[in-house]
Backbone as numpy.savetxt, mean C-alpha at the origin, in Angstrom:
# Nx Ny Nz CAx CAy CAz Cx Cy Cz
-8.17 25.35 -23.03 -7.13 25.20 -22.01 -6.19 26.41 -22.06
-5.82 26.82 -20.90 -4.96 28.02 -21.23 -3.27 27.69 -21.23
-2.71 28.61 -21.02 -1.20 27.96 -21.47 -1.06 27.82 -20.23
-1.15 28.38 -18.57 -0.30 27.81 -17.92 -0.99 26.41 -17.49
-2.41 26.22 -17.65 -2.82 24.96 -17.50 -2.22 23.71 -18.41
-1.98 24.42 -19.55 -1.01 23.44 -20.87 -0.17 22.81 -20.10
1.04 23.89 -19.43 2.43 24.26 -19.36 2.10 23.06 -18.61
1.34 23.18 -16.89 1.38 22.57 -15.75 1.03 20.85 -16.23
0.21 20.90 -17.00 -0.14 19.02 -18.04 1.06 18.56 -18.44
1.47 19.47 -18.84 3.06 18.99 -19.91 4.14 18.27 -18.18
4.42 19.60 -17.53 4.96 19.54 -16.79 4.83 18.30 -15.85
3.74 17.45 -15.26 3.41 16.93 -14.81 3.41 15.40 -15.13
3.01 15.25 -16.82 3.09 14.38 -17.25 4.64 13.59 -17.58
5.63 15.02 -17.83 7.17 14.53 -17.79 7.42 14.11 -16.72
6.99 14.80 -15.44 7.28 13.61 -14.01 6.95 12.68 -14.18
5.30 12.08 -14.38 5.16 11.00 -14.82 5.60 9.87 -15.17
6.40 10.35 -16.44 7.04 9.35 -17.11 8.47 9.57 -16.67
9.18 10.65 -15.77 10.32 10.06 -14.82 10.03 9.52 -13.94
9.29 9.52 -13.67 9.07 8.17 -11.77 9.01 7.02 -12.86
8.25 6.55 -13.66 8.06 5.55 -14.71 9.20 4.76 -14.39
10.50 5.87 -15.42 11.80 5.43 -15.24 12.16 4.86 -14.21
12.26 5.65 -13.30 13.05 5.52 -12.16 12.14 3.82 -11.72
11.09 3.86 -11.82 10.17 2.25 -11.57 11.12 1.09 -11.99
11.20 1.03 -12.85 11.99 0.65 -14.44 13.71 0.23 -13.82
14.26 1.34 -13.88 15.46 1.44 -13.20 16.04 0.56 -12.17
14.39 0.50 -10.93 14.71 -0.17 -9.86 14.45 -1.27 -9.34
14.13 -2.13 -11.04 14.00 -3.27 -10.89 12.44 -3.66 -11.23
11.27 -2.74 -11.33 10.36 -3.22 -11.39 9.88 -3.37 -12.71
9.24 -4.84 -13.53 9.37 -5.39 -14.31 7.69 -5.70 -14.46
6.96 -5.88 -13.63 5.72 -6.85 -14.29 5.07 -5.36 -14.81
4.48 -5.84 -16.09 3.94 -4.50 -16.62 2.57 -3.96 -15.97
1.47 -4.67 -15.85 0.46 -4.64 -14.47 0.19 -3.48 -13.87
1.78 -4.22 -13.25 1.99 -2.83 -11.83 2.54 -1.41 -12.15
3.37 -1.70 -13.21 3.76 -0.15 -14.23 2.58 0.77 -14.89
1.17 -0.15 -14.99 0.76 0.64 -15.57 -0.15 1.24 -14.61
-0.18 0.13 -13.69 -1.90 0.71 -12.04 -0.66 2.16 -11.69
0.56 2.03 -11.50 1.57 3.19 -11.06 1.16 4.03 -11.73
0.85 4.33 -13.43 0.93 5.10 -14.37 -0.79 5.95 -14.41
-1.57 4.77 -13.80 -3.16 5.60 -13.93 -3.05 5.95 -11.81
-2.67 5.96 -11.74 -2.77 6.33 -10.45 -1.90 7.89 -9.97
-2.26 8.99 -10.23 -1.79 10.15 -10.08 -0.98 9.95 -8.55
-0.16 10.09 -8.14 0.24 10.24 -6.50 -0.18 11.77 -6.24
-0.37 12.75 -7.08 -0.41 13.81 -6.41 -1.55 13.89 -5.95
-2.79 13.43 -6.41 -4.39 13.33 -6.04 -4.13 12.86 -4.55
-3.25 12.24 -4.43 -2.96 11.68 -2.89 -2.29 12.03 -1.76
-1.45 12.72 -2.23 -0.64 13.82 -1.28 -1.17 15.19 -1.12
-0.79 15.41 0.41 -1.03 16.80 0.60 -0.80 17.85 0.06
-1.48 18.56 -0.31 -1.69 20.16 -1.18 0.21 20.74 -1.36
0.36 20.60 -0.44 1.73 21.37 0.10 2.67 20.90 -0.62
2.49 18.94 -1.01 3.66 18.28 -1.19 3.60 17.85 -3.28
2.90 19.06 -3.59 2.43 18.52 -4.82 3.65 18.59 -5.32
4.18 19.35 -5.28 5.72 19.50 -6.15 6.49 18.29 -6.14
6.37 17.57 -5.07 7.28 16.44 -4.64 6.86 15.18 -5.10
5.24 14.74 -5.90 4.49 14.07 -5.32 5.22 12.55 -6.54
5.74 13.45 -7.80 6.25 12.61 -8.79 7.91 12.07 -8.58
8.20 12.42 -7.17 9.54 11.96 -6.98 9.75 10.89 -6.19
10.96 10.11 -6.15 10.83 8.98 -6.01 11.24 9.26 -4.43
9.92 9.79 -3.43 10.30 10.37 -1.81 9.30 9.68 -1.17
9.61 9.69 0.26 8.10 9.67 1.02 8.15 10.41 1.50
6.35 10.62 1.94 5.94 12.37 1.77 5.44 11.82 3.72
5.26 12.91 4.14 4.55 12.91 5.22 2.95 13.65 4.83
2.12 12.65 5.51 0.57 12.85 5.67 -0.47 13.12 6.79
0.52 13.32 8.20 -0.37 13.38 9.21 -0.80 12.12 9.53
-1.07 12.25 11.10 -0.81 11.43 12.12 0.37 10.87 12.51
1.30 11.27 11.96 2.74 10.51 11.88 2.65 9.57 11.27
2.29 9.87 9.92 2.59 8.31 8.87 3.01 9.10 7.57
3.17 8.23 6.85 4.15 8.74 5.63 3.84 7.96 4.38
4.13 8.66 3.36 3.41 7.55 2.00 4.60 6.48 1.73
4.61 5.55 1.35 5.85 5.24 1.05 6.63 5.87 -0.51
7.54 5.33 -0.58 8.09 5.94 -2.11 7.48 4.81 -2.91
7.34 5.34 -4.30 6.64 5.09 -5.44 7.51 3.63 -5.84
8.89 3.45 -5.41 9.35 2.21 -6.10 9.71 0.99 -4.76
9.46 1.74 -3.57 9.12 0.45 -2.69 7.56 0.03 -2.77
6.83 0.99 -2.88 5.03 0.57 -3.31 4.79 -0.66 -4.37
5.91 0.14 -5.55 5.88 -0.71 -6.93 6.57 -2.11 -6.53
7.71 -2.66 -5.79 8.15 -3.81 -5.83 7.36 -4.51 -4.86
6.57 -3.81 -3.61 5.38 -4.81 -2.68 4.12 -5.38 -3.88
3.98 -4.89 -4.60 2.68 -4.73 -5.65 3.37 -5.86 -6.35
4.54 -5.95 -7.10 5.08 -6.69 -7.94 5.22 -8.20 -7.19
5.81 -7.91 -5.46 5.38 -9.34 -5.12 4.47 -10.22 -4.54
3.35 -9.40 -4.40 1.77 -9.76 -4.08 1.16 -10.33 -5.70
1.29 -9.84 -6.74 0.95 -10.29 -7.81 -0.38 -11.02 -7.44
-0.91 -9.83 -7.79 -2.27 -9.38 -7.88 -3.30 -9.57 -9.08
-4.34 -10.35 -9.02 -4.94 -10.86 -10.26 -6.32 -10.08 -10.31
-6.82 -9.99 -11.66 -7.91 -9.16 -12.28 -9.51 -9.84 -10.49
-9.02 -11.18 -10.56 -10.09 -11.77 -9.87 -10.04 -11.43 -8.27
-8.98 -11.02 -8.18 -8.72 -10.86 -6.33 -9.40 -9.91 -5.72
-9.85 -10.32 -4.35 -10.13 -9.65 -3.68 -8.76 -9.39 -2.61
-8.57 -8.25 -2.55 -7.44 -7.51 -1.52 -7.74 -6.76 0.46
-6.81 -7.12 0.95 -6.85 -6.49 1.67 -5.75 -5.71 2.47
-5.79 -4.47 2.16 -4.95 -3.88 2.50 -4.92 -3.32 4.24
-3.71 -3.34 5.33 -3.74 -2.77 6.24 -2.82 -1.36 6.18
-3.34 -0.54 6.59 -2.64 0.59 6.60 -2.86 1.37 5.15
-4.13 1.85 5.45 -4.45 2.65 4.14 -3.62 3.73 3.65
-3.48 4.63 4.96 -2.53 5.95 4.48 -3.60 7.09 4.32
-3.33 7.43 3.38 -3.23 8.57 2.15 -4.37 7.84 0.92
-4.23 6.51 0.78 -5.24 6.11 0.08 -4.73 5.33 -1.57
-3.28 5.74 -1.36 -2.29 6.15 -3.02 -2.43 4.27 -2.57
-1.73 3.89 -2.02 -1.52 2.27 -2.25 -3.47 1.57 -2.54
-4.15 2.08 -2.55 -5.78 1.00 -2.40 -5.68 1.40 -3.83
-5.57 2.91 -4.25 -5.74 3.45 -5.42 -4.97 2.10 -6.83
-3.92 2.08 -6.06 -3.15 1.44 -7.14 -3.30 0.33 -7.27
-3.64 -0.58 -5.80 -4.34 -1.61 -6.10 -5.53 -2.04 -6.50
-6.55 -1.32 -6.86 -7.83 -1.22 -7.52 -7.29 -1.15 -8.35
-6.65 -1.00 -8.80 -6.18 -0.65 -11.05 -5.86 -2.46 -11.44
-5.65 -3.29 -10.17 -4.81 -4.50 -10.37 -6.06 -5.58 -10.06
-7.25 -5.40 -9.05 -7.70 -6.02 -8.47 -9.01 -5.80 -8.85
-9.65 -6.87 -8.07 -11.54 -6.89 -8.50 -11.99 -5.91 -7.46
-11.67 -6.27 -6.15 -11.87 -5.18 -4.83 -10.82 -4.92 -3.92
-10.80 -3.68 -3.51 -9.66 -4.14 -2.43 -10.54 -2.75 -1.12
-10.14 -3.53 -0.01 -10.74 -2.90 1.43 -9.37 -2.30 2.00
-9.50 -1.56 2.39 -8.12 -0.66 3.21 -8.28 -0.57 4.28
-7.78 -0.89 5.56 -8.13 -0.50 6.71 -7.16 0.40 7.46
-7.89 1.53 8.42 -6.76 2.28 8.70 -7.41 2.81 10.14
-6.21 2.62 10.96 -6.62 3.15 12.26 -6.81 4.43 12.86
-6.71 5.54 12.49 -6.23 6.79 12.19 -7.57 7.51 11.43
-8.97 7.13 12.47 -10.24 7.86 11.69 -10.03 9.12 10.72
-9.28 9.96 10.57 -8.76 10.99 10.78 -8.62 10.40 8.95
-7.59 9.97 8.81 -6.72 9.02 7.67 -8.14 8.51 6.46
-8.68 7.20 7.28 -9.23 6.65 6.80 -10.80 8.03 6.23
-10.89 8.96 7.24 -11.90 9.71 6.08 -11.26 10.10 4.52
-10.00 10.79 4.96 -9.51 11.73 4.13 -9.31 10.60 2.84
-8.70 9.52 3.31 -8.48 8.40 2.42 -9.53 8.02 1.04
-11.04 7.88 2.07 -12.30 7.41 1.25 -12.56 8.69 0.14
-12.70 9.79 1.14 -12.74 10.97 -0.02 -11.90 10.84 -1.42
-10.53 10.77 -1.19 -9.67 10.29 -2.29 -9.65 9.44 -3.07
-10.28 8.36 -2.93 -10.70 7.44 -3.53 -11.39 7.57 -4.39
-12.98 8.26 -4.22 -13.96 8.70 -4.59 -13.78 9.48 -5.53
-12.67 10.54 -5.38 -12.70 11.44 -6.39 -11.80 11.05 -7.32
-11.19 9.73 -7.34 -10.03 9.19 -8.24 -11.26 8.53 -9.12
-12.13 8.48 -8.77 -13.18 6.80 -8.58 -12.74 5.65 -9.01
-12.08 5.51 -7.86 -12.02 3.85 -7.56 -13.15 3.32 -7.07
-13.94 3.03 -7.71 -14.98 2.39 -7.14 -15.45 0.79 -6.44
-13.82 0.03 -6.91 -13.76 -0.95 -6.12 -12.91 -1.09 -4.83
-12.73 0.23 -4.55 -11.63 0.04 -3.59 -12.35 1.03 -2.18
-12.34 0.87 -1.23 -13.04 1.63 -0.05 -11.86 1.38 1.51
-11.86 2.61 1.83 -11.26 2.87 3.15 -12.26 2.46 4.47
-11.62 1.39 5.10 -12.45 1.57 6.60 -11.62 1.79 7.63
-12.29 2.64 8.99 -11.61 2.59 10.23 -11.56 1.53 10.90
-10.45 0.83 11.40 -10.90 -0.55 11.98 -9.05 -0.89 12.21
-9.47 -1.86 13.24 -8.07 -2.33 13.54 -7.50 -3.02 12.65
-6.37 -2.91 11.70 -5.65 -3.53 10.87 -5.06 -5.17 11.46
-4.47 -4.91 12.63 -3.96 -6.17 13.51 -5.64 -6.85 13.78
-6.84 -6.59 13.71 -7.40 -7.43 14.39 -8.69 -7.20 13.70
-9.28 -7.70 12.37 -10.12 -7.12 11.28 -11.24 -7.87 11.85
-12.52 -6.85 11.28 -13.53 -7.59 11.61 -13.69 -8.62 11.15
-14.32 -10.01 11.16 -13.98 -11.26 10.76 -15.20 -11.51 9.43
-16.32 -10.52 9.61 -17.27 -10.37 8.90 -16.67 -9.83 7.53
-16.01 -9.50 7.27 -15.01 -9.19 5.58 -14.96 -10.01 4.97
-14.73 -11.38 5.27 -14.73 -12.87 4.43 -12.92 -12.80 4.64
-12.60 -13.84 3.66 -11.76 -14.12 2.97 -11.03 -13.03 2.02
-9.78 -13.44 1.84 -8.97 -12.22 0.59 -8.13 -13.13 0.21
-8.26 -12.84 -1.32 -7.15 -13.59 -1.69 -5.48 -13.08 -1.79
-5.32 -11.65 -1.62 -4.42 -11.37 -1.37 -4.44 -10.18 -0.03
-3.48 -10.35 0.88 -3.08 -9.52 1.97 -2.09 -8.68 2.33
-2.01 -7.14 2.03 -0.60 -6.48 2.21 -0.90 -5.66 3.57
0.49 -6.06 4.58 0.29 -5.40 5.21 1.49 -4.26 4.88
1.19 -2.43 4.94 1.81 -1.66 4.96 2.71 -0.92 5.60
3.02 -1.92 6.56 3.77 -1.83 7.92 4.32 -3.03 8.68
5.42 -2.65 9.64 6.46 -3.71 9.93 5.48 -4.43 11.13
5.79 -6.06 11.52 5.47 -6.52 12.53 6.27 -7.79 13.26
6.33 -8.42 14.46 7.14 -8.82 15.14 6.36 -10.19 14.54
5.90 -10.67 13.86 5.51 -11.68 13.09 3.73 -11.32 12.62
3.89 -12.60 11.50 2.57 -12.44 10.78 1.27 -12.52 11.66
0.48 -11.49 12.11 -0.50 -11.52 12.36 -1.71 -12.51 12.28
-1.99 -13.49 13.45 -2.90 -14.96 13.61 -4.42 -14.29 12.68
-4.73 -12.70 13.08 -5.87 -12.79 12.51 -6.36 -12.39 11.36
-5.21 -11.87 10.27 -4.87 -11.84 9.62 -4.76 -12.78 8.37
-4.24 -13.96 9.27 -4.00 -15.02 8.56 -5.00 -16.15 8.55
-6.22 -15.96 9.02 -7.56 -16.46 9.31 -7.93 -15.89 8.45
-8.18 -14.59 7.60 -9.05 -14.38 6.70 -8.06 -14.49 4.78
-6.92 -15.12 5.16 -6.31 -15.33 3.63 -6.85 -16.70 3.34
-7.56 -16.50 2.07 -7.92 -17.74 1.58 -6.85 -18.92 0.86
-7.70 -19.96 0.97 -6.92 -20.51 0.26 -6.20 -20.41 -1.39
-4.77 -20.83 -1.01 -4.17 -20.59 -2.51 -3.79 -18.86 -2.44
-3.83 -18.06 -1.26 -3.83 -16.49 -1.27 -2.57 -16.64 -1.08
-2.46 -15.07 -0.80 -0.84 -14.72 -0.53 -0.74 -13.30 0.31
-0.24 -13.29 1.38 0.11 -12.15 2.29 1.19 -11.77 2.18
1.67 -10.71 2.72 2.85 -9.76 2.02 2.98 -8.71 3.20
4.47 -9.53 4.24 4.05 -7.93 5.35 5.96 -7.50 5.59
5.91 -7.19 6.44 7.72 -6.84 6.98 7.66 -7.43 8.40
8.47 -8.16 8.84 8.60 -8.59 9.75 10.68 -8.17 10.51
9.82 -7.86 11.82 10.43 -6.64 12.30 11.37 -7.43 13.56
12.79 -7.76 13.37 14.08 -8.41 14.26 13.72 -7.72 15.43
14.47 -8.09 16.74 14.72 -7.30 17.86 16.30 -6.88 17.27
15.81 -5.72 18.37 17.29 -4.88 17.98 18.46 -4.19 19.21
19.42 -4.01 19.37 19.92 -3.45 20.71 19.41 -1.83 20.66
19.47 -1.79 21.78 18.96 -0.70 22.41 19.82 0.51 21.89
18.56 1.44 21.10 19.44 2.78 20.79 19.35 2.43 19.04
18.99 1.16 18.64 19.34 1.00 17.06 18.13 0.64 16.25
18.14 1.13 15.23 16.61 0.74 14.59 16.93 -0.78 13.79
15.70 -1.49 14.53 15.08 -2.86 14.41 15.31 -2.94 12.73
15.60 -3.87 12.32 16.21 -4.50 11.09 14.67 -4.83 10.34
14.23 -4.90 9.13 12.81 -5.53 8.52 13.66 -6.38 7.43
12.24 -7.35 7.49 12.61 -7.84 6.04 11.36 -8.12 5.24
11.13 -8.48 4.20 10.28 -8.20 3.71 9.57 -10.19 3.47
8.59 -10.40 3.96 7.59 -11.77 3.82 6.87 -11.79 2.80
6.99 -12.91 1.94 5.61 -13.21 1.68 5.66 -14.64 1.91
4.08 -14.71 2.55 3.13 -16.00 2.96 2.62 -16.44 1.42
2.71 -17.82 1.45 1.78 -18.20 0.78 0.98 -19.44 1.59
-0.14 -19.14 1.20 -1.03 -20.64 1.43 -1.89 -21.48 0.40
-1.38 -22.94 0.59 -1.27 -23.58 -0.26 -2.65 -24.06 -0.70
-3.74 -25.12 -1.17 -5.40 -24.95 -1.28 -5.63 -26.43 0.02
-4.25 -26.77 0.79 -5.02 -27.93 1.83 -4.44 -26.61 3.46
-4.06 -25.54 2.65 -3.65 -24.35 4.08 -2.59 -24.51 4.32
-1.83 -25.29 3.82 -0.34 -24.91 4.57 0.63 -23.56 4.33
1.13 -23.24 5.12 2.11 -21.94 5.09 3.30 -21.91 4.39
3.70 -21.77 3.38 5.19 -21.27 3.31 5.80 -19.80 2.72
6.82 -19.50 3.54 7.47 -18.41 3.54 8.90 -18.13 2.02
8.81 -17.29 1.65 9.41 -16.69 1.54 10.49 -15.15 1.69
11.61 -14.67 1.77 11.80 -14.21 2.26 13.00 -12.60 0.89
12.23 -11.70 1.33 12.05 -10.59 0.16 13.59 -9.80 0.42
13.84 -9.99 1.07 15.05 -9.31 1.68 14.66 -8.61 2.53
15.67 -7.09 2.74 15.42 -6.14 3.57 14.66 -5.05 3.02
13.72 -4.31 3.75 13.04 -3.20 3.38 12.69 -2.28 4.92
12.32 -1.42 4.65 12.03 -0.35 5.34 10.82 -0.07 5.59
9.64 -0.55 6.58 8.58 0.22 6.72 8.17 0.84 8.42
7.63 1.71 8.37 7.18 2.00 10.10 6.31 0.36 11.16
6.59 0.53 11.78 6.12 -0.18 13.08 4.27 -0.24 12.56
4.05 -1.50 12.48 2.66 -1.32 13.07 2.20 -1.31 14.62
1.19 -0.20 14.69 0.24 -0.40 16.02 -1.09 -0.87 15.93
-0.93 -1.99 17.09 -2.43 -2.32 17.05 -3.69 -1.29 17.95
-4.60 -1.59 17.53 -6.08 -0.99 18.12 -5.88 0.17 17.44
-7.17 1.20 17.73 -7.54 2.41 17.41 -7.35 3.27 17.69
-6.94 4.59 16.95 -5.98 5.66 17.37 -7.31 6.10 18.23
-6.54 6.60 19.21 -7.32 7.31 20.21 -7.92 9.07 20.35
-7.14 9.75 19.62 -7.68 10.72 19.47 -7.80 11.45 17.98
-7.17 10.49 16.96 -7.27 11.01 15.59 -8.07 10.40 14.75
């Protein structure tokens, strides 16, 4: 190894273990999810450009107009999906690929779906070279999944919506748990208020809500990006 390759390990790994902190700091507690955070590089996931940034507690922009989220709103959605060795996952709104990544460290499988062909290649590649091998990117409508996927026992969606998605909620199994932002009307000129859901369903199907507080995520769109 040479020294600036040393230097750049050293260097990298002290980010590391400051985002850790900062995890730590901001409340996040189940160890699980501290550690899928800890084998999950974010920089493997961010753009070339944003490597410098990739261990800070930011969101990065990735093209198409989407954005990673920050490392300790990722960590507290993860912390309240509570995610078991046996689950199968399904994630909407792949990204960048950093959230499937981290949930494969937690889960048996998890499927990512992302509308944004564009996304969802760059995504699978990333994956691959992390090897996650239980975790895979598809193009496909997040709001409206193929129904052929089965069941999941857990469901995050990575983006805000004007309520929980009907088809969505057709493929959470029983005893699962969904996890999305659900997005207020707002006056004109002001950004729409979120808060953060989780569904549970019970093993005879019934629904109940809980309610996460406020959080911050982009708008979901339904159907398929049209030219990316």
């Amino acid at each position: 190894m040479t020294a600036d390759r040393g230097a750049q390990s050293a260097a990298e790994f002290e980010e590391r273990a400051a985002l850790l902190l900062t995890l730590r700091q901001g409340g996040v507690r189940d160890l699980s999810v501290l550690r899928a955070m800890e084998a999950t590089p974010r920089e493997a996931f961010a753009p070339y450009r944003f490597h410098d940034l990739a261990n800070r507690n930011l969101s990065l922009p990735i093209g198409c107009g989407q954005t990673m989220s920050r490392p300790l709103d990722l960590a507290r959605r993860l912390e309240a999906l509570k995610v078991g060795r046996g689950h199968r996952v399904l994630e909407v709104g792949a990204g960048s690929g950093y959230g499937a990544a981290a949930l494969a460290q937690l889960a048996r499988e998890v499927v990512s779906l992302e509308r944004f062909e564009t996304l969802a290649i760059e995504a699978s590649k990333r994956l691959a070279a992390h090897g996650a091998i239980n975790a895979r990117a598809v193009y496909a409508d997040g709001l409206d999944p193929p129904f052929e996927l089965g069941r999941f026992d857990r469901i995050i969606v990575q983006a805000s919506v004007g309520a929980a998605p009907a088809a969505l909620i057709q493929l959470l199994a029983p005893g699962g748990v969904m996890l999305f932002a659900r997005r207020a009307h707002a006056m004109a000129g002001a950004r729409a208020k979120e808060r953060l859901i989780k569904l549970d369903r019970d093993e005879d199907g019934e629904l109940r809500e809980t309610d996460f507080g406020p959080c911050r995520l982009g708008s979901a769109i339904p159907g398929l990006a049209q030219a990316l």
